[in-house]
NUTOR-65544 format. One record per residue: residue number from 1; residue in one letter; x, y, z of N, C-alpha, C, O in turn. Coordinates in Angstrom, 1 decimal. Layout:
<nodes>
pos,code,nu,nv,nw,cau,cav,caw,cu,cv,cw,ou,ov,ow
NUM,A,X,Y,Z,X,Y,Z,X,Y,Z,X,Y,Z
...
</nodes>
This chain:
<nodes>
pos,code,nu,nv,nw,cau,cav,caw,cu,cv,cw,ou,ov,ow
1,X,116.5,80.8,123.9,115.3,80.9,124.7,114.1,81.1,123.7,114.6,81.6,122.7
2,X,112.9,81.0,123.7,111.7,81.0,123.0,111.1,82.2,123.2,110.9,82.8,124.3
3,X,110.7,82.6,122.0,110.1,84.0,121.6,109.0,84.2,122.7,108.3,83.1,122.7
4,X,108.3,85.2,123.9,107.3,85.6,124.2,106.6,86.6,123.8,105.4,86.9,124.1
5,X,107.4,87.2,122.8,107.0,88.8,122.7,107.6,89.0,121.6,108.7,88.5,121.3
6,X,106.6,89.9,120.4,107.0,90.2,119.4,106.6,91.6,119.0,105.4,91.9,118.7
7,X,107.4,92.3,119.1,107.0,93.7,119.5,107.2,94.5,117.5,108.0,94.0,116.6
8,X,106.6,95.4,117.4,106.4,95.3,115.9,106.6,97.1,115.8,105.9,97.6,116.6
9,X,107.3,98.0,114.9,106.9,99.0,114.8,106.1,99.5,113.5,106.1,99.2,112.3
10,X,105.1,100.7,114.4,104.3,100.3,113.3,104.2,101.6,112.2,103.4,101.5,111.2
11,X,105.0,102.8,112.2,104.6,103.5,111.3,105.4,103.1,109.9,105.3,103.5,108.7
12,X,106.2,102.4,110.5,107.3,101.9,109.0,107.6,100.7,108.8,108.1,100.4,107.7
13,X,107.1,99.6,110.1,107.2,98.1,109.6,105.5,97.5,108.9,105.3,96.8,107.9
14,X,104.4,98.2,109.8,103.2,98.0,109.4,102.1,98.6,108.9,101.0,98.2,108.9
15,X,102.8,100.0,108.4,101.7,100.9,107.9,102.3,102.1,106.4,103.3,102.9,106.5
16,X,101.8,102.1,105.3,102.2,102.6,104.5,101.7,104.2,104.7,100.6,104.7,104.5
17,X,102.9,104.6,104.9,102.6,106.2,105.3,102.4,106.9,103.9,101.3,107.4,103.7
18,X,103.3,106.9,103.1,103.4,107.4,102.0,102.1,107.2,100.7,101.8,107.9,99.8
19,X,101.5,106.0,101.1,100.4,105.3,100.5,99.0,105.9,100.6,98.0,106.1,99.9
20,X,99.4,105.9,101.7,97.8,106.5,103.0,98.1,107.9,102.2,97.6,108.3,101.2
21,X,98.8,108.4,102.7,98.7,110.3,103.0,98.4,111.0,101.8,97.7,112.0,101.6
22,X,99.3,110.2,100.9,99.7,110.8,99.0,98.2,111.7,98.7,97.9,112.9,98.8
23,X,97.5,110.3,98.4,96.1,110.9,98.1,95.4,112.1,99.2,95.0,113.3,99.0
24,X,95.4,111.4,100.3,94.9,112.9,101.1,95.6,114.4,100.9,95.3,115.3,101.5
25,X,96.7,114.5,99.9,97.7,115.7,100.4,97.3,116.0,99.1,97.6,117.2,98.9
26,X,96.9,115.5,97.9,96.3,115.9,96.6,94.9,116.2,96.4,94.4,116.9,95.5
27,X,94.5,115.8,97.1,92.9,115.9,97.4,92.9,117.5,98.2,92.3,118.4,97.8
28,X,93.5,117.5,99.2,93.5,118.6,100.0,94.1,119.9,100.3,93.9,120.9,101.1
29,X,95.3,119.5,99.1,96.1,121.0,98.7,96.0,121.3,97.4,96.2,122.5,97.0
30,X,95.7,120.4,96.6,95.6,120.0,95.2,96.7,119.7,94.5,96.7,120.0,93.3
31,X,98.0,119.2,95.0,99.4,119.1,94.5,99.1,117.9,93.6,98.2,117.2,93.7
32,X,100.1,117.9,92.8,100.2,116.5,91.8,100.9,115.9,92.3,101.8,116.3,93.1
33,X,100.6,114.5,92.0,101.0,113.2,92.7,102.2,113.1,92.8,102.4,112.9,94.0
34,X,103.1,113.1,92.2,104.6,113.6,92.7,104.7,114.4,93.5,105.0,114.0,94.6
35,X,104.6,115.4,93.3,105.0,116.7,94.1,104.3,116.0,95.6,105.1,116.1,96.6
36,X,103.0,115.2,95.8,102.2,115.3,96.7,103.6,114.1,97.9,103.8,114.2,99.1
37,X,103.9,113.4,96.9,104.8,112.1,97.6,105.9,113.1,98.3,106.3,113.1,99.5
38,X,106.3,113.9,97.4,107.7,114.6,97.9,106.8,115.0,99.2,106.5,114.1,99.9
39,X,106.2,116.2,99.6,105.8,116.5,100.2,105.4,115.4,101.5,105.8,115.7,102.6
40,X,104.9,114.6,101.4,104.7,113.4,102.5,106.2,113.3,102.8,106.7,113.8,103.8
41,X,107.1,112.5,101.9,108.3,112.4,102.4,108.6,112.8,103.3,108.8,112.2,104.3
42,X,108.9,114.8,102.8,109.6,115.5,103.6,108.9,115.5,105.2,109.5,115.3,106.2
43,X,107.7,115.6,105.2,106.9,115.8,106.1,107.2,114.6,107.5,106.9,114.8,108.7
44,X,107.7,113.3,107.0,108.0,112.3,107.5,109.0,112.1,108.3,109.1,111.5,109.3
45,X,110.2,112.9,107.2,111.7,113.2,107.8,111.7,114.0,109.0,112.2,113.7,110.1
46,X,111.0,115.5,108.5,111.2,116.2,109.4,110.3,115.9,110.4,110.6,116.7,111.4
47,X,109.5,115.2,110.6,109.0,114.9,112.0,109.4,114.0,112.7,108.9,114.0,113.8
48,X,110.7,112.8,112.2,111.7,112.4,112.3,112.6,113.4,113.3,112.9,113.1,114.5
49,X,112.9,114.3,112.6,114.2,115.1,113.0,113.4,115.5,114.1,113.9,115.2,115.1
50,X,112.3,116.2,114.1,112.0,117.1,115.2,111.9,116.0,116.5,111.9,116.4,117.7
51,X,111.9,114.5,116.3,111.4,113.5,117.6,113.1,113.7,118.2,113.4,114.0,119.4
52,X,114.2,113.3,116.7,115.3,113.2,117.0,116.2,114.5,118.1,117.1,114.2,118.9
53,X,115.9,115.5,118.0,116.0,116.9,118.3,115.3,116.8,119.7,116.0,117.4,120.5
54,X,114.5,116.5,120.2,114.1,116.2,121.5,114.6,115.1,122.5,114.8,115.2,123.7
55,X,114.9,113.9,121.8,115.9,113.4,122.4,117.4,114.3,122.6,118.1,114.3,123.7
56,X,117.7,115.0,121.4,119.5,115.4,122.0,119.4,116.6,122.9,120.4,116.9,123.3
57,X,118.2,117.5,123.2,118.1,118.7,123.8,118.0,117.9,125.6,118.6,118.5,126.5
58,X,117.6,117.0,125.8,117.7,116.4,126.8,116.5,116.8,127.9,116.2,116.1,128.9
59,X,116.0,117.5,127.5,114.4,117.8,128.1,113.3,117.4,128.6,113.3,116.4,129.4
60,X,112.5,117.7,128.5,111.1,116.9,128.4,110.8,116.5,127.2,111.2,117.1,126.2
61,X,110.2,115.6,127.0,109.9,115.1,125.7,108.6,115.7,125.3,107.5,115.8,125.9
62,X,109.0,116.2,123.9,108.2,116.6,122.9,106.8,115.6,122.1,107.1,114.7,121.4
63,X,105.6,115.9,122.4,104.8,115.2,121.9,104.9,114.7,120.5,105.4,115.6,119.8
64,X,104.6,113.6,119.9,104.7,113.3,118.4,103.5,113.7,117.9,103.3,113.6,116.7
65,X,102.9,114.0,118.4,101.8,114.9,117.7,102.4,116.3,117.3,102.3,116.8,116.1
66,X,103.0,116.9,118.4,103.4,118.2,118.2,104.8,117.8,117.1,104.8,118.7,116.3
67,X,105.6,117.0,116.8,106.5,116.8,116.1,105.6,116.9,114.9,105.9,118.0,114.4
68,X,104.7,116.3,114.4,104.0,116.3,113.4,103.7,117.3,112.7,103.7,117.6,111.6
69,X,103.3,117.9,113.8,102.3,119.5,113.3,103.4,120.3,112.9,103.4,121.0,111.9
70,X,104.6,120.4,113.7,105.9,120.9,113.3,106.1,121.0,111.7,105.8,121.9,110.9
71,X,106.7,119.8,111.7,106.9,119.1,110.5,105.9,119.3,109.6,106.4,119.5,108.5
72,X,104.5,119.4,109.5,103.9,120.1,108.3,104.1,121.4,107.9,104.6,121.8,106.9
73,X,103.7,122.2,109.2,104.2,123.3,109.2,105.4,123.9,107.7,105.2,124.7,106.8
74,X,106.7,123.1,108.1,107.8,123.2,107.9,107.4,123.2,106.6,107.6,124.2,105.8
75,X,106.5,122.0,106.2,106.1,121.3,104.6,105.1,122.6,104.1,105.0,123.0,102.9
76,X,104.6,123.1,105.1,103.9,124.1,103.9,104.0,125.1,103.4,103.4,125.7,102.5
77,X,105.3,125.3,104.6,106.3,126.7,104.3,106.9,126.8,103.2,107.2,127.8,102.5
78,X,107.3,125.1,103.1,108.3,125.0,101.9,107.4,125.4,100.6,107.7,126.5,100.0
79,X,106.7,124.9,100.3,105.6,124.9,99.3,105.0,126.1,99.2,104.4,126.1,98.1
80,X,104.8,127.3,99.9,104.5,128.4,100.4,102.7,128.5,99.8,102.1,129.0,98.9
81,X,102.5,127.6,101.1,100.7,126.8,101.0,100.6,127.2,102.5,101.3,126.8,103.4
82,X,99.3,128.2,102.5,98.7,129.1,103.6,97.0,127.7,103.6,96.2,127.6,102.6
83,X,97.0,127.1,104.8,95.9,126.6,104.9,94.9,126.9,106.3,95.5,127.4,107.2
84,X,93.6,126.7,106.4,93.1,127.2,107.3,93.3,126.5,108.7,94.5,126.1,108.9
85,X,92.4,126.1,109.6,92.7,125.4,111.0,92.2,124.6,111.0,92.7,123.7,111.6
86,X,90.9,124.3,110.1,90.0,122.9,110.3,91.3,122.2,108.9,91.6,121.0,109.0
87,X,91.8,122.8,107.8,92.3,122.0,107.1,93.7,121.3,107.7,94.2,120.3,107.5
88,X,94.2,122.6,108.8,95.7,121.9,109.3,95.3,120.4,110.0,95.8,119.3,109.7
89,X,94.4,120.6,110.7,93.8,119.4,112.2,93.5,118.6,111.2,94.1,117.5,111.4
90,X,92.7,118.6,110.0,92.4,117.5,109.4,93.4,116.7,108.4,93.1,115.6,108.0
91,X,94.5,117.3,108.1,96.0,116.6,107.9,96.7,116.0,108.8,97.2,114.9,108.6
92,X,96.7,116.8,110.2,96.9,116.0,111.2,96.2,114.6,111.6,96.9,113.5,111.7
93,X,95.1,114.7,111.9,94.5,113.6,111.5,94.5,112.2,110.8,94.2,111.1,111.1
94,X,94.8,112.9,109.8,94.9,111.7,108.8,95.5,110.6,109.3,95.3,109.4,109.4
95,X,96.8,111.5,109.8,98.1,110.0,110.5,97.1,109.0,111.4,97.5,107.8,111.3
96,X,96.1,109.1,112.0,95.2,108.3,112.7,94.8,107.1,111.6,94.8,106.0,112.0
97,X,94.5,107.3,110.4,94.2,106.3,109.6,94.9,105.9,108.9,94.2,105.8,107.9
98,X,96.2,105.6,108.6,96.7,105.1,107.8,96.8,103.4,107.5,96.9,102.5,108.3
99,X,96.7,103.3,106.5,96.0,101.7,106.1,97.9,100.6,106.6,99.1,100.9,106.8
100,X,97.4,99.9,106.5,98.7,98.9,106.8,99.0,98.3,105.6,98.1,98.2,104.7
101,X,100.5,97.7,105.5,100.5,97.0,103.9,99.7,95.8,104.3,99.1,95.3,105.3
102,X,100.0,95.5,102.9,98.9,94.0,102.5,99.5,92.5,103.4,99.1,91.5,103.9
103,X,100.2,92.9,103.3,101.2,91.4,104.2,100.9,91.9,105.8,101.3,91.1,106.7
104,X,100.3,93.0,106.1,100.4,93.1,107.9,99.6,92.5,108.8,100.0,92.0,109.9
105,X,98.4,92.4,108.2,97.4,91.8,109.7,97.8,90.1,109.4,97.4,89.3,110.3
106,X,98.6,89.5,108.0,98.1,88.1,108.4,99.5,87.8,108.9,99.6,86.6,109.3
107,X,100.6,88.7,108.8,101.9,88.0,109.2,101.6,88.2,111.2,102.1,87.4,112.0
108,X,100.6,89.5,111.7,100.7,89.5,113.2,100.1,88.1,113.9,100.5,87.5,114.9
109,X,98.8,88.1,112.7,98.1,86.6,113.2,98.5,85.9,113.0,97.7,85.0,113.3
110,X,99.7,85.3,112.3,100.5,84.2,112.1,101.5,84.2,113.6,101.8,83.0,113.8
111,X,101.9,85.1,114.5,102.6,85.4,114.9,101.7,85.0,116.3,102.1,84.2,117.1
112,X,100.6,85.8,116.4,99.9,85.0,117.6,99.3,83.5,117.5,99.1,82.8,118.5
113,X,99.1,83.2,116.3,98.4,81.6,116.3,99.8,81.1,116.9,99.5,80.0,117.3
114,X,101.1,81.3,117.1,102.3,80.8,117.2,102.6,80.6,118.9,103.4,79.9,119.5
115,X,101.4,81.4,119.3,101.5,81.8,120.8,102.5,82.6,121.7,102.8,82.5,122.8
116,X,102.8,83.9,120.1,103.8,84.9,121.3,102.4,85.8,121.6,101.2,85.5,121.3
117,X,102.7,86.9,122.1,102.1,88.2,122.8,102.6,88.9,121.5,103.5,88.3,120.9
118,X,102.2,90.0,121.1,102.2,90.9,120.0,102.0,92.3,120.9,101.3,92.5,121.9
119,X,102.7,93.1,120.1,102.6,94.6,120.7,102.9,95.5,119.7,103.3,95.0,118.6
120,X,102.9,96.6,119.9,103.0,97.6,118.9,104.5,98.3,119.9,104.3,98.3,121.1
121,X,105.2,98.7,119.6,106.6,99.4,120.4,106.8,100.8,119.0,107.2,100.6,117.9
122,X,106.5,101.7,119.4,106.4,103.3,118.3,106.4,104.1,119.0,105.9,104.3,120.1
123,X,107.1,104.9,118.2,107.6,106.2,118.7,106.1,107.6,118.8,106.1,108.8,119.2
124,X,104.8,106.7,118.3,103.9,107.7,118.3,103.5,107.6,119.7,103.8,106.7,120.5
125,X,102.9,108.7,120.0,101.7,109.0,121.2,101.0,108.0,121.7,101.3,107.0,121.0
126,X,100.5,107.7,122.4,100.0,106.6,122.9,98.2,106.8,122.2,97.5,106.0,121.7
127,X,98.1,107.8,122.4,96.6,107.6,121.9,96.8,108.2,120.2,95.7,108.5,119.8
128,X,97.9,108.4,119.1,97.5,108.0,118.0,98.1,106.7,117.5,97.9,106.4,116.3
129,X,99.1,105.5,118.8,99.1,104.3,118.6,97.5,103.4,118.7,97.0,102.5,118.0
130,X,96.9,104.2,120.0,95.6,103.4,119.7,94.5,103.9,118.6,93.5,103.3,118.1
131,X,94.8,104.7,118.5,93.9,105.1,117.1,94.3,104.0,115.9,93.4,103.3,115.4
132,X,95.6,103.9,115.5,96.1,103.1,114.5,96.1,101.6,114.2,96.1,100.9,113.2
133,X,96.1,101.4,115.8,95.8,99.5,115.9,94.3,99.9,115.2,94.1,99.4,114.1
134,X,93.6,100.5,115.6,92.0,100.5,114.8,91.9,100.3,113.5,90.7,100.1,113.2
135,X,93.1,100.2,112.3,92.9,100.7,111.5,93.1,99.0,110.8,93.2,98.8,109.6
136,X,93.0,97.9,111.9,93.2,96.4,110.9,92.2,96.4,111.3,91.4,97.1,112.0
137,X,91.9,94.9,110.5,90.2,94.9,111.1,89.9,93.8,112.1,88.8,93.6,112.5
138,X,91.2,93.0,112.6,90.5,92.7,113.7,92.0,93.4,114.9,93.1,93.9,114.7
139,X,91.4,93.0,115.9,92.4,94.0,117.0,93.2,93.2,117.2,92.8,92.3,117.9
140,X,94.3,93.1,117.0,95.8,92.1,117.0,96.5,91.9,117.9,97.2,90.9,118.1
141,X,96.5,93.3,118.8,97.9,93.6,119.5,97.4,93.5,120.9,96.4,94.2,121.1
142,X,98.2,92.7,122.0,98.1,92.5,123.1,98.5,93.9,123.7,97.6,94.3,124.4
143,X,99.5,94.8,123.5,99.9,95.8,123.9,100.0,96.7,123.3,99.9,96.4,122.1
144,X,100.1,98.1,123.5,101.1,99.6,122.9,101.6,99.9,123.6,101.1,100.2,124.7
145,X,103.4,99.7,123.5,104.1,100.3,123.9,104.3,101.7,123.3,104.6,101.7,122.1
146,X,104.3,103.0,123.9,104.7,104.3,123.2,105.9,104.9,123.8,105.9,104.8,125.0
147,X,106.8,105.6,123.3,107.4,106.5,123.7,107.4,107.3,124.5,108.4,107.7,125.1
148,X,105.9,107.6,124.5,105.5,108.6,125.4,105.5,107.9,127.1,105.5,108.7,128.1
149,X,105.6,106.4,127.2,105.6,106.1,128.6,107.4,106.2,128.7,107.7,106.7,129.9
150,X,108.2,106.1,128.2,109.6,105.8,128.1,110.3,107.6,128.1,111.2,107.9,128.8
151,X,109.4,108.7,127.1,110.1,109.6,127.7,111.0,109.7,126.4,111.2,110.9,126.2
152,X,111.3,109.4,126.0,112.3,109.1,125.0,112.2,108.4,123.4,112.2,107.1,123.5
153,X,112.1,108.8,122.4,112.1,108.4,120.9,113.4,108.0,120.7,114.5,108.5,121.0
154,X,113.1,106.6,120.0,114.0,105.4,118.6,115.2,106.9,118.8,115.0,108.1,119.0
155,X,116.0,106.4,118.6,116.7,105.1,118.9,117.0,104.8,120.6,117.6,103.8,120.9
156,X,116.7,105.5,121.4,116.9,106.0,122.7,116.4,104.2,123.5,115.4,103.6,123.4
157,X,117.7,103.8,124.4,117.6,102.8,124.8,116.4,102.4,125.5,116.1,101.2,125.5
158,X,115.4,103.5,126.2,114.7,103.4,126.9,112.9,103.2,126.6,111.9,103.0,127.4
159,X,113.0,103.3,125.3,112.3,102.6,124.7,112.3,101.1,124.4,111.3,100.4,124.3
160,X,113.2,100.7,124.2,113.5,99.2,123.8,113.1,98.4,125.1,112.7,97.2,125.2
161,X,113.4,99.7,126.6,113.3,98.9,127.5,112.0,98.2,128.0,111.9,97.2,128.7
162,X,111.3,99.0,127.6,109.6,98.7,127.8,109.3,97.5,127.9,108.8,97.2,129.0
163,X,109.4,96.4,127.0,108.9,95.3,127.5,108.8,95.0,128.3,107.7,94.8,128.8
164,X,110.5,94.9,129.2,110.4,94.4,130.5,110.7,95.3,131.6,111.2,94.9,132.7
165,X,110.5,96.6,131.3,109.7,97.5,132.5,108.2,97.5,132.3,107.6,97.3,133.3
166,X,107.6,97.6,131.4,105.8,97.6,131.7,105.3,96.1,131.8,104.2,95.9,132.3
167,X,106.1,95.2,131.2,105.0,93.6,130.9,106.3,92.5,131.5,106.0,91.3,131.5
168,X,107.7,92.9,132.1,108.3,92.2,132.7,109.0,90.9,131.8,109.5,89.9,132.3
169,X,108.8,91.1,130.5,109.1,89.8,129.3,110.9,90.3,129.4,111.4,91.4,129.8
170,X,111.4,89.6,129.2,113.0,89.7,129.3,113.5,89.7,127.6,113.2,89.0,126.7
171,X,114.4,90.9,127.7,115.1,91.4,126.0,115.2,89.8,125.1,115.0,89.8,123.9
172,X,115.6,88.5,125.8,115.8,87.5,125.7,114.8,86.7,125.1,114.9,86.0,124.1
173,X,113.6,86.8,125.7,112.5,86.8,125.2,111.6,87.2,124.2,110.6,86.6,123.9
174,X,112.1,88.6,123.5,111.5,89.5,122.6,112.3,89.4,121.3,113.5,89.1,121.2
175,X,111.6,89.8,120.4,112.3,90.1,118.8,111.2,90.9,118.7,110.1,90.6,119.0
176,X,112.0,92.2,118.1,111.6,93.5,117.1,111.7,93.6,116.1,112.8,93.7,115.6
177,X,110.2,93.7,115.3,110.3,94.1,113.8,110.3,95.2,113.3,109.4,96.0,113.3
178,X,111.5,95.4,112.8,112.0,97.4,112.4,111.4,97.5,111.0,111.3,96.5,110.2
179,X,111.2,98.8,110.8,110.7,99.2,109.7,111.9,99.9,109.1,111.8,100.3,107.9
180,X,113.0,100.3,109.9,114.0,101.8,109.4,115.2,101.3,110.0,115.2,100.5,111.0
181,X,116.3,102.0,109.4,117.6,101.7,110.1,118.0,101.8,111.2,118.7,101.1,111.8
182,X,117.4,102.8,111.5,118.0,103.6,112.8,116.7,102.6,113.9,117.4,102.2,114.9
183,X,115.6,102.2,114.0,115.0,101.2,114.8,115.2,99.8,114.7,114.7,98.9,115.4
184,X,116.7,99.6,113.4,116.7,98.4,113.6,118.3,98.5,115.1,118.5,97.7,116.1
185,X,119.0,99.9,114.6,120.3,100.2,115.6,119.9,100.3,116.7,120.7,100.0,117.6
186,X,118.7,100.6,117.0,118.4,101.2,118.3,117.7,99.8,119.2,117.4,99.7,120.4
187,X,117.6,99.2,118.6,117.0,97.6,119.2,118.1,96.1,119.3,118.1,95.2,120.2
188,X,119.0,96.3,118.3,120.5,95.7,118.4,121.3,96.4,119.7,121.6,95.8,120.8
189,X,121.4,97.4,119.4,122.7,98.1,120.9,121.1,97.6,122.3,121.4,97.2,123.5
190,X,120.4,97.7,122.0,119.4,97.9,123.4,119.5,95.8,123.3,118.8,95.4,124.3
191,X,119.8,95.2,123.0,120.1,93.6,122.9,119.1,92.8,122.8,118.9,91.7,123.4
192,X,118.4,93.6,121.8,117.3,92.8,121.3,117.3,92.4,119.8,117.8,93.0,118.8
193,X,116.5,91.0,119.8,116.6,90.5,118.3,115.9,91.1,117.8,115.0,91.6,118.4
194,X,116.1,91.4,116.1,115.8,92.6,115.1,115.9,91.2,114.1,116.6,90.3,113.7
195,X,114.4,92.0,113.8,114.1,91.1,112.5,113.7,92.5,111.7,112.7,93.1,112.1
196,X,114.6,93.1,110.6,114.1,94.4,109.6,113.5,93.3,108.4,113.8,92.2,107.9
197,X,112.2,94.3,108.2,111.1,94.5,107.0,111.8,95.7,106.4,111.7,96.8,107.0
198,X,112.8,95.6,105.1,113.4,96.6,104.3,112.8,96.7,103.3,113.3,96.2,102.3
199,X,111.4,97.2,103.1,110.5,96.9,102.0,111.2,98.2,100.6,111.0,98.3,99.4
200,X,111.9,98.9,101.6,112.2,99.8,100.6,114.1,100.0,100.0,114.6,101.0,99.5
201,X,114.5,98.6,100.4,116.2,98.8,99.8,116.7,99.5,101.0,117.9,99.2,100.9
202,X,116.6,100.0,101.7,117.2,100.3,102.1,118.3,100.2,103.0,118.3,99.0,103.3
203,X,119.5,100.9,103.6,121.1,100.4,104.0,121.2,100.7,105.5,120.7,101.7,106.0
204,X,121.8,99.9,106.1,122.5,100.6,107.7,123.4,101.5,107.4,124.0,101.7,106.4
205,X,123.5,102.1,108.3,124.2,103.5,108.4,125.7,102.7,109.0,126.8,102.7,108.7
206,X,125.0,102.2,110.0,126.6,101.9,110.8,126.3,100.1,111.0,125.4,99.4,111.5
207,X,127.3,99.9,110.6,127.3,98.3,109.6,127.7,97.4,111.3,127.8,96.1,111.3
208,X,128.0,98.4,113.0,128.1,97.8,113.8,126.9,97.5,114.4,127.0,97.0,115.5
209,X,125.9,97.5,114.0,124.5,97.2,114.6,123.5,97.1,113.5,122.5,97.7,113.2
210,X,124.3,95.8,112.6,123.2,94.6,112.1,122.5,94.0,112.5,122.8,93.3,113.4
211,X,120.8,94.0,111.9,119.6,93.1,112.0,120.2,91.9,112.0,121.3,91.5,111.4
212,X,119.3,91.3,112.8,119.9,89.6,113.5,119.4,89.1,111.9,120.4,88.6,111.2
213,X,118.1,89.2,111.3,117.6,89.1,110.1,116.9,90.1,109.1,116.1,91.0,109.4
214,X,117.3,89.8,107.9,116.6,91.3,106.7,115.7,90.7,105.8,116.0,89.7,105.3
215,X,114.6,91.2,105.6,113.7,90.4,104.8,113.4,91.7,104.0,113.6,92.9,104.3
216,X,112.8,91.2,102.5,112.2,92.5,102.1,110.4,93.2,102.3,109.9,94.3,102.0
217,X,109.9,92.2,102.9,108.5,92.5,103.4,108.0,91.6,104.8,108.8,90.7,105.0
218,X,107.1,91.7,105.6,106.6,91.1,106.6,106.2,89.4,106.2,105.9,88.5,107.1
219,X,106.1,89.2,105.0,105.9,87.6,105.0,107.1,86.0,105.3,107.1,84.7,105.4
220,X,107.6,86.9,105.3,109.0,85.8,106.1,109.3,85.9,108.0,110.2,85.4,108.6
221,X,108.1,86.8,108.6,108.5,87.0,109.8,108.0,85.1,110.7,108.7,84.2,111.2
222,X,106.9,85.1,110.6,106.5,83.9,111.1,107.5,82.6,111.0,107.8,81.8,111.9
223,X,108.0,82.5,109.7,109.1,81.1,110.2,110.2,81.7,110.2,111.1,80.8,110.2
224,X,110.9,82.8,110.3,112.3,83.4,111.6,111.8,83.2,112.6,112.5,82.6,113.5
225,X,110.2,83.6,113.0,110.4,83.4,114.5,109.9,82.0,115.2,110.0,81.8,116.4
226,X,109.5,81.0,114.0,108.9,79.8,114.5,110.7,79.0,114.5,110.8,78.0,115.2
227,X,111.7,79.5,113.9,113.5,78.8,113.6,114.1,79.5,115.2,115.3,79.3,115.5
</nodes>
């Protein structure tokens, strides 16, 4: 059946976290550029973990903002870095602007000149997904899907389901472009086509929920989805 929907995630298929942040976290703790990356990393993981941790407690779902702030938190403990409130909110922040790689806005517009629908499907907030589509320069994405309407963070089936609970496009109809392992697993078991951007080598965990396709950056997505 023919692509309608190409749903894209964006903090790890179309936005360089580590890129964006580095400089802001040396500029504003004064760490060296190493140290500054480690620090992003961890910062990334554990706000990772803290999304993942809300899914297994079985609860109400935990905002990804508050995952965030968690997760620095955690980062500055480690570092044992006392910062004030306007400096915490303005680290927070930052995630609102993170730049996209170089290959992102022309592989989306290649993807709408093609005549699918484009969307953003992320595990962020809904309002720091719309903060972030801000950050191409022209506005790409027919949709944001967030987590926050689903209730549930990657890998959680009920995210995947969004398409065709909010816009009614059928799993059949859709391919997802994963940035990370676990959003490529969580889009395979939910029976959707996975096209992974492994920009960074990276491996499946569990070799039973292989990407339909692996590329190493976003410029091979347009003729997977035009084949």
């Amino acid at each position: 059946m023919s692509t309608k929907l190409v749903t894209f995630d964006v903090y790890m298929a179309l936005l360089d976290i580590e890129g964006s942040l580095r400089p802001i976290v040396v500029e504003t703790l004064g760490l060296d550029a190493d140290i500054a990356a480690a620090f992003v990393r961890l910062w990334r993981a554990k706000q990772m973990e803290r999304a993942a941790i809300s899914n297994s407690l079985g609860g109400h779902r935990i905002s990804f903002g508050e995952c965030t702030a968690m997760a620095l938190d955690y980062c500055l403990g480690r570092h044992n870095i006392t910062i004030g409130a306007d400096t915490h909110r303005n680290l927070l922040l930052a995630w609102d602007k993170i730049k996209p790689w170089p290959d992102a806005e022309a592989t989306i517009a290649a993807v709408k000149a093609m005549g699918c629908q484009t969307a953003i499907l992320s595990n962020g907030d809904q309002r720091m997904l719309e903060a972030v589509a801000l950050n191409f320069s022209a506005y790409l994405f027919d949709h944001i899907l967030s987590s926050e309407t689903a209730g549930y963070y990657k890998p959680h089936p009920a995210i995947y389901n969004l398409p065709a609970s909010v816009l009614g496009i059928s799993k059949e109809n859709t391919v997802h472009i994963a940035g990370s392992p676990n959003d490529v697993l969580g889009a395979i078991a939910a029976g959707i086509q996975c096209i992974w951007s492994n920009r960074h080598g990276n491996l499946i965990l569990d070799p039973a929920f292989p990407p339909t396709h692996e590329i190493p950056n976003l410029t091979g997505v347009p003729n997977l989805i035009a084949a």
